[in-house]
C-alpha positions in Angstrom: -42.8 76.2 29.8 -42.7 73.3 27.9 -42.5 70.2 28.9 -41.7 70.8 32.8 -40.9 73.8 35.2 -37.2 74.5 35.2 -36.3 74.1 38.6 -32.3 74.2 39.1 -32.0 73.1 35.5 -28.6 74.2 34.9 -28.1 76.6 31.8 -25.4 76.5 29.1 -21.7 76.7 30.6 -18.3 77.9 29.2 -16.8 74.4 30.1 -20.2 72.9 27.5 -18.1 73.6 24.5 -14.2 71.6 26.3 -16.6 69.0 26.7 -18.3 68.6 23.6 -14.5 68.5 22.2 -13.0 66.0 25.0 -16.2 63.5 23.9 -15.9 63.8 20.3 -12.0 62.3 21.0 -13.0 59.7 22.8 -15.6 58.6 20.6 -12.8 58.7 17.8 -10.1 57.0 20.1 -12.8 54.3 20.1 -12.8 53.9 16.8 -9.0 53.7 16.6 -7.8 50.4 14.6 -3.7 49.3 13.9 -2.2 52.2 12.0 -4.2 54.8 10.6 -7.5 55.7 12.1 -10.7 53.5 10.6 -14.0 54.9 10.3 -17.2 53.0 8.7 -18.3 54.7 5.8 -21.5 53.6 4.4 -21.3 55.3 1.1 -17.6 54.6 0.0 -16.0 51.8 -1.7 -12.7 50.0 -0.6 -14.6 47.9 2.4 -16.9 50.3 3.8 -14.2 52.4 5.5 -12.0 55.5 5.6 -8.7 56.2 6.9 -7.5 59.3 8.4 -3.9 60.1 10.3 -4.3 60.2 13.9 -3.0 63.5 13.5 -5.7 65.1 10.9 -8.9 66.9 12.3 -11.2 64.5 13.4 -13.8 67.0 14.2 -15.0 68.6 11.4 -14.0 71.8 11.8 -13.3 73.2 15.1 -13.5 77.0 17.2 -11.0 78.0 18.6 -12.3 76.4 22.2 -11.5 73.1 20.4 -14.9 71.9 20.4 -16.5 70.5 17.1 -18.1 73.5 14.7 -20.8 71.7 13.2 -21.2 74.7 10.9 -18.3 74.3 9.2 -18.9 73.7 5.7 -16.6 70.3 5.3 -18.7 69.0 7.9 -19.7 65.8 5.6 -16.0 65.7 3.8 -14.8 62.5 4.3 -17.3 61.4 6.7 -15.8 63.0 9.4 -19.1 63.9 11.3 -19.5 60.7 11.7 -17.9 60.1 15.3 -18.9 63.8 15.8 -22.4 63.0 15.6 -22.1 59.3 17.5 -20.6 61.1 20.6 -23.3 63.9 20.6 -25.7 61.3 20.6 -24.3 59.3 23.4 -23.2 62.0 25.5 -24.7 65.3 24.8 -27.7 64.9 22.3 -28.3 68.9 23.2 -25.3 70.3 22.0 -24.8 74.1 22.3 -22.3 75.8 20.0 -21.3 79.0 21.2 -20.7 82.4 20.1 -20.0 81.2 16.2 -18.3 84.1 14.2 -20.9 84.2 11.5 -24.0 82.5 13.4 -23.6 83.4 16.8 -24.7 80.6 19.0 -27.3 77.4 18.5 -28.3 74.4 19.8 -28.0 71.2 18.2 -30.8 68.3 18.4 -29.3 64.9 17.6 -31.4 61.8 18.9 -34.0 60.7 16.7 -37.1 60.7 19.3 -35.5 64.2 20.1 -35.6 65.4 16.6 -38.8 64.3 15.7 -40.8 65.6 19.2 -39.3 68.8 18.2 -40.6 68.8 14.4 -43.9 67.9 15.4 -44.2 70.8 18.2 -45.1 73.7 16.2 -46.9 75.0 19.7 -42.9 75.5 20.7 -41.2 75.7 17.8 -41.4 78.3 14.9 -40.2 77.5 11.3 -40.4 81.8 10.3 -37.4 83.6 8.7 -35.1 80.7 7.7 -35.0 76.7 7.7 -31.2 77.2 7.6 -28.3 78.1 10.3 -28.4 81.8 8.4 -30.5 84.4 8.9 -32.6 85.7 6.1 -30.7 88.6 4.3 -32.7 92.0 5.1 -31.4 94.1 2.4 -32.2 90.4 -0.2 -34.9 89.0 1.5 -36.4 85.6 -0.4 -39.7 84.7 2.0 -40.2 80.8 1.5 -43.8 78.9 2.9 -40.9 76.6 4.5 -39.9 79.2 6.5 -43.5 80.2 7.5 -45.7 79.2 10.2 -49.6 78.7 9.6 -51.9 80.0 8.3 -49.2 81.3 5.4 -47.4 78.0 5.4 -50.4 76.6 4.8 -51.9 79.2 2.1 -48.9 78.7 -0.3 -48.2 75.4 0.0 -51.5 73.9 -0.3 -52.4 75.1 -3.6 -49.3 73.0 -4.7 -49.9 70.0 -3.2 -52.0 67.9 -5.6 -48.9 68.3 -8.0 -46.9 65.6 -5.4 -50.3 63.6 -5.0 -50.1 59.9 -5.6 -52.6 60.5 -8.5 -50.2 62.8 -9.8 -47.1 60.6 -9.4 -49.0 57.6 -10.7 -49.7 59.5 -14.3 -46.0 61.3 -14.1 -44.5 57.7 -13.6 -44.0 56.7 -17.2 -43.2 60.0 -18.3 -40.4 60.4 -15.7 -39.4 57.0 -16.7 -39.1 58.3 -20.8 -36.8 61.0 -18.9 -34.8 58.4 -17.2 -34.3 56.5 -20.2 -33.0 59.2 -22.5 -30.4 60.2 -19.9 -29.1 56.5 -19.0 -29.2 55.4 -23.0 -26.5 58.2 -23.5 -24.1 57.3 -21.1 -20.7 55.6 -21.9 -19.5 52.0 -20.8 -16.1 50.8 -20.0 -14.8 54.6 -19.9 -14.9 57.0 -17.1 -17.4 59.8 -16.6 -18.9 62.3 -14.0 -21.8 60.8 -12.4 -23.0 63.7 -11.3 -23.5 66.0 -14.0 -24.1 63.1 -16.7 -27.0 61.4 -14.5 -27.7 63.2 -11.3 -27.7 66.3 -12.6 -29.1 65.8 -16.4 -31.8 63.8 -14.5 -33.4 66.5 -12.5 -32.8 69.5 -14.7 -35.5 67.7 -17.5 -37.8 67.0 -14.8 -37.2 70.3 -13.4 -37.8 71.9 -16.6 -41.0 69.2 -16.7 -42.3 70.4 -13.1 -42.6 73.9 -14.2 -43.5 73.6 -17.5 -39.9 75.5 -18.6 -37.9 75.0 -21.6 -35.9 72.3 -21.9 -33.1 73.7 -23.6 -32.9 76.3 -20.7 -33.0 73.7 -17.9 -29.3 74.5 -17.0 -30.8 78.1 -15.5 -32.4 75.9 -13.2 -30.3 74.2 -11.1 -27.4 77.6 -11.6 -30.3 79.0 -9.9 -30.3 76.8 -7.3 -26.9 76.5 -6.6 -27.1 80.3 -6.0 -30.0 80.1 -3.1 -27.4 77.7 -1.2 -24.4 79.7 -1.9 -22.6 76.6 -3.6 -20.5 76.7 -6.8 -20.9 73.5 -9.1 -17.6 72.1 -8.3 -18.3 72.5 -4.7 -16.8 75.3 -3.6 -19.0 78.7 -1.7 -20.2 81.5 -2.9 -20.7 84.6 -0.4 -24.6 85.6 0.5 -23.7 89.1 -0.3 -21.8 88.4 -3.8 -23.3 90.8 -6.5 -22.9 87.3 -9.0 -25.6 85.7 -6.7 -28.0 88.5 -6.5 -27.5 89.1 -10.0 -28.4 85.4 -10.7 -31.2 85.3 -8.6 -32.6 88.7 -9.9 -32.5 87.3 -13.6 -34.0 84.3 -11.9 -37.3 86.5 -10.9 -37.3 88.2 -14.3 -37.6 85.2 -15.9 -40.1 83.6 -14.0 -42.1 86.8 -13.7 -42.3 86.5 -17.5 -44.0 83.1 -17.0 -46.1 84.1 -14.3 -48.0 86.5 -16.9 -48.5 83.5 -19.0 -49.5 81.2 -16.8 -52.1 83.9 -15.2 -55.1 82.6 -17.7 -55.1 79.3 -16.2 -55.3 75.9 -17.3 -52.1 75.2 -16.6 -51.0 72.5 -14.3 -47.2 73.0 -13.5 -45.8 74.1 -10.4 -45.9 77.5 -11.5 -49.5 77.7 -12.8 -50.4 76.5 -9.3 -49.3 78.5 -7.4 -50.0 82.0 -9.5 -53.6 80.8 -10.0 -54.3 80.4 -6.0 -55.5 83.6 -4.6 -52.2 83.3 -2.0 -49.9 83.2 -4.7 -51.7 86.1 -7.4 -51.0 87.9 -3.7 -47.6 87.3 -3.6 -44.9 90.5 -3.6 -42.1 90.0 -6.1 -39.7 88.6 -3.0 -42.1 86.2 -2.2 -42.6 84.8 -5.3 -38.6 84.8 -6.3 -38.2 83.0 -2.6 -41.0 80.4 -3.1 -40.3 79.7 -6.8 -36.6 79.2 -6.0 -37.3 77.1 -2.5 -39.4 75.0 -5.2 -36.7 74.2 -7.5 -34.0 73.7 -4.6 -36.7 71.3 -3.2 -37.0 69.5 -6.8 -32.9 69.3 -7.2 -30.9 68.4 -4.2 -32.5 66.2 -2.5 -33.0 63.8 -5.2 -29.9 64.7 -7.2 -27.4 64.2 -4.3 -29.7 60.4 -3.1 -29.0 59.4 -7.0 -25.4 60.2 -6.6 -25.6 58.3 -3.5 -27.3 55.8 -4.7 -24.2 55.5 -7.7 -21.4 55.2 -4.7 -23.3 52.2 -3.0 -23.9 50.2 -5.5 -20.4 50.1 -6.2 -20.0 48.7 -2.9 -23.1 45.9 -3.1 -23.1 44.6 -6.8 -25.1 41.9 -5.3 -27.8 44.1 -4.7 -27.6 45.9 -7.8 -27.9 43.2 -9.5 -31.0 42.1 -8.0 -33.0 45.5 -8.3 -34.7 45.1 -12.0 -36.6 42.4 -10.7 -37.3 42.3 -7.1 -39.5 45.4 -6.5 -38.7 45.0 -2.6 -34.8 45.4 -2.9 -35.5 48.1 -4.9 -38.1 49.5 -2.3 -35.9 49.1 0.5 -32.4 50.1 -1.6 -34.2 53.5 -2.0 -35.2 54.3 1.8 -31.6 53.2 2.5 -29.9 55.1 0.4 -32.0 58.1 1.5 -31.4 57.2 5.4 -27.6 56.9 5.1 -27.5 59.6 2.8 -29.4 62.4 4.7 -29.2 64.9 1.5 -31.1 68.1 3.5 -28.7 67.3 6.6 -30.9 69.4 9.3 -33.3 71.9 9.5 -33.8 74.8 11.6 -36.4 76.2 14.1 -36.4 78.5 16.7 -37.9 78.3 19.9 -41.6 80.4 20.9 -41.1 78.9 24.4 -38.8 78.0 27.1 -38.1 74.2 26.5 -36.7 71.8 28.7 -34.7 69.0 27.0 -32.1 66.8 28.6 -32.2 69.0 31.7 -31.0 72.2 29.5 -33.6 74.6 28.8 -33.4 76.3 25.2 -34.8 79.9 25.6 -37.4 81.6 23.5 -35.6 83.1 20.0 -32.4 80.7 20.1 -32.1 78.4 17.2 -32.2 75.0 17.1 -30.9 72.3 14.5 -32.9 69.5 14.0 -30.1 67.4 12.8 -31.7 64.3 10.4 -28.2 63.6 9.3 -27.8 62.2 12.8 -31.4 61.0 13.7 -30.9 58.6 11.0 -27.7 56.8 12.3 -29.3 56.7 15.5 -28.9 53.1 16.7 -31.6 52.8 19.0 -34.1 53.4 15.8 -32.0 52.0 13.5 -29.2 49.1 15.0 -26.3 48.8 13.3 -27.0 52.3 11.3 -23.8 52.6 9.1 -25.0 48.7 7.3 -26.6 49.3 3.8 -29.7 46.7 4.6 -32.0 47.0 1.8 -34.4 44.6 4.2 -34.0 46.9 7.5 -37.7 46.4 8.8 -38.1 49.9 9.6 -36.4 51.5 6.9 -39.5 53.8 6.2 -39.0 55.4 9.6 -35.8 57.5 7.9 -36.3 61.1 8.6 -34.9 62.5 5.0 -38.3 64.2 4.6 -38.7 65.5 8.3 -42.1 65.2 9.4 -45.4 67.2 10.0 -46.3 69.9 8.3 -43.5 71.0 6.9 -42.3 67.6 5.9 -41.0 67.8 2.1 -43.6 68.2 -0.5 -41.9 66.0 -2.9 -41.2 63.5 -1.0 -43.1 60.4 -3.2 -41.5 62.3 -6.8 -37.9 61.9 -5.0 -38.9 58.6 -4.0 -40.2 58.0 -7.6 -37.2 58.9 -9.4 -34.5 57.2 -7.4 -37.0 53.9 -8.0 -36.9 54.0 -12.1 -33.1 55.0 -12.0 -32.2 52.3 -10.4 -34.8 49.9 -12.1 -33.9 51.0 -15.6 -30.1 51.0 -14.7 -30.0 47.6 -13.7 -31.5 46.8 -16.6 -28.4 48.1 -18.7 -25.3 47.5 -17.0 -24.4 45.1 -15.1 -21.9 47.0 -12.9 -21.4 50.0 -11.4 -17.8 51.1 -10.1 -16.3 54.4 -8.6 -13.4 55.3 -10.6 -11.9 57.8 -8.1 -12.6 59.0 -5.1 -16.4 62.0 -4.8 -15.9 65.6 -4.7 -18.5 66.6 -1.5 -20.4 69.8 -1.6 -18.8 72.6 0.7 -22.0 72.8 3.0 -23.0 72.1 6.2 -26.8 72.1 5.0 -26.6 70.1 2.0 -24.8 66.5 2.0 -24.2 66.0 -1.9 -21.4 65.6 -4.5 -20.2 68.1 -6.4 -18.3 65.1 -9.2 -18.2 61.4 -8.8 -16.6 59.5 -11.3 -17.8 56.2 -12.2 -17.4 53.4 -15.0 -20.3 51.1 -16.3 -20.4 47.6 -17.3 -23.0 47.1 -20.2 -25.7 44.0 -19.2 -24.7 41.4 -21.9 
């Protein structure tokens, strides 16, 4: 048992889930300003905050016990997890859900120092079958080297790992900078436009396309396809597991790439793909296994970054001053980036399950339950990070921000995220001069992923 014996330690209680409600109210009651209810939002213009009726559903999504369902794919809409998450932390950092109508029941981690003991304890933890609240599909299985514990983990994703090097990224940089150029050249000033697909979007399809050596003018497959492994539609809407349109797409998604793989068996190559077909793991692979880990690769090379750079659109809205500043102060810029990651918390949790019986908060979480490792939280955690809803490009320890997660499954592409979210906002400051939301985002229906779906947004050309 790990880290004590469990004594009396009481276990999870019908009352657990009443409670978890009653403190998400108070937090919010907290919160409450004259008139309509205020909430800090980080990543919004008009001040920094939203306003909801006291009447509207301030908890996300809730059962039918009334407590907050932190499953619920409008989670993020609107910032609403916001006091969700502060009274977790404050009051019940181990939150059980119970008895979910789709995912059964699972415990929630959402303390920072929790989160990250937890991601580091592979001895207790296991990352095999799924790094998401749903289990893997038995009758559609896509196997994924996130999903696996060592040695596999390790088999599949070292051979890919000197493509996210710092050699690599240092010879990449000037070609991903070319990429960001063409896209940000094309855009229009003083009119309105989506954001999200004329940037985010356009961005990391080329250097999708780039990553894997695929052709360009078929880059749109690419992030169809990856919409598909999340069960998101691009205007943010859901898409059942079991729709024959998402197998479909994600069976055309092996054909195709099973096509490459013969091309790419010769060697020489070195894409992503040529890679990972060239190791002796991934000639190995079954035809699931390479679907899963060619499609966990391109979810990994979209959504992270595309959803920070839409982030990254909505808060320089909000701090022209620092916009302004980013072409030349390499530090602004440096710190703007790890901010905008923090607040943003693009992958907002991942999943483990437990090997052991683990004691945490005086609960123990038995061998085989799941357990959410929520970054989206860790990251507004104020004894890490004070003040945690300010944008504060000079926050000291803005590099702590758990957007990658940490150990060995931390996320491969960490430094090419971080690398693209640098030159677009270097080379946009460069252009324009401002940056303004012209209407109010469209958030992605996921619990998982906290992105945009459309943001529109009007530039100022630099004079």
């Amino acid at each position: 048992m790990h880290p004590g014996p469990v004594g009396d330690t009481p276990q999870c209680r019908p009352q657990d889930c009443a409670l978890g409600a009653r403190v998400v109210r108070r937090a919010w009651r907290r919160r409450r300003g004259e008139g309509p209810l205020s909430v800090r939002n980080p990543l919004s213009p008009g001040g920094g905050r939203m306003s909801m009726d006291r009447n509207a559903d301030v908890t996300a999504g809730e059962l039918s016990t009334g407590a907050p369902d932190l499953a619920a794919a409008d989670l993020f809409h609107d910032d609403r997890h916001l006091p969700v998450f502060e009274a977790l932390r404050s009051t019940h950092p181990l939150y059980r859900q119970d008895a979910h109508p789709r995912f059964g029941s699972f415990w929630n981690v959402t303390r920072y120092n929790d989160i990250l003991q937890i991601d580091l304890d592979d001895a207790s933890f296991t990352a095999e079958d799924s790094f998401v609240l749903e289990d893997m599909d038995e009758q559609f299985p896509l196997p994924m080297f996130l999903a696996m514990d060592d040695p596999r983990h390790s088999e599949l994703r070292d051979p890919v790992k000197p493509f996210f090097s710092q050699a690599s990224m240092n010879r990449m940089r000037e070609s991903i900078r070319q990429e960001v150029c063409t896209v940000l050249d094309a855009l229009p000033c003083d009119e309105t436009f989506d954001w999200v697909e004329q940037v985010s979007i356009a961005l990391t399809s080329r250097i999708l396309a780039r990553m894997f050596d695929y052709p360009m003018e078929e880059r749109d497959d690419l992030i169809r396809w990856s919409h598909m492994v999340l069960c998101t539609t691009p205007e943010g809407g859901t898409i059942a597991p079991e729709d024959p349109m998402r197998q479909q797409a994600l069976l055309e998604c092996l054909d195709v790439f099973s096509r490459l793989r013969k091309s790419r068996d010769a060697g020489g190559g070195d894409d992503l793909l040529s890679l990972l077909v060239q190791s002796g793991a991934g000639a190995r692979l079954k035809p699931s296994e390479f679907l899963g880990n060619i499609l966990m690769l391109i979810v990994a090379g979209n959504d992270t970054t595309r959803n920070s750079i839409s982030a990254g659109a909505s808060t320089f809205a909000r701090h022209p001053e620092v916009f302004a500043r980013l072409a030349e102060d390499p530090e602004v810029l440096r710190g703007s980036v790890l901010e905008i990651l923090r607040l943003q918390s693009p992958i907002a949790y991942i999943r483990r399950r437990a090997r052991v019986p683990y004691v945490l908060h005086g609960r123990v979480i038995q061998p085989g339950e799941k357990v959410l490792l929520w970054y989206a939280s860790g990251n507004m955690d104020p004894t890490v990070f004070p003040d945690p809803e300010r944008f504060d490009p000079a926050r000291p320890n803005a590099f702590k921000m758990m957007a990658f997660g940490f150990g060995k499954h931390r996320c491969l592409g960490a430094r090419l995220a971080e690398l693209q979210l640098s030159l677009v906002w270097q080379e946009a400051a460069k252009r324009f001069s401002a940056i303004e939301l012209a209407g109010p985002p469209v958030q992605v229906a996921s619990s998982f992923i906290k992105g945009y779906a459309s943001m529109p947004v009007r530039l100022t050309r630099a004079s």
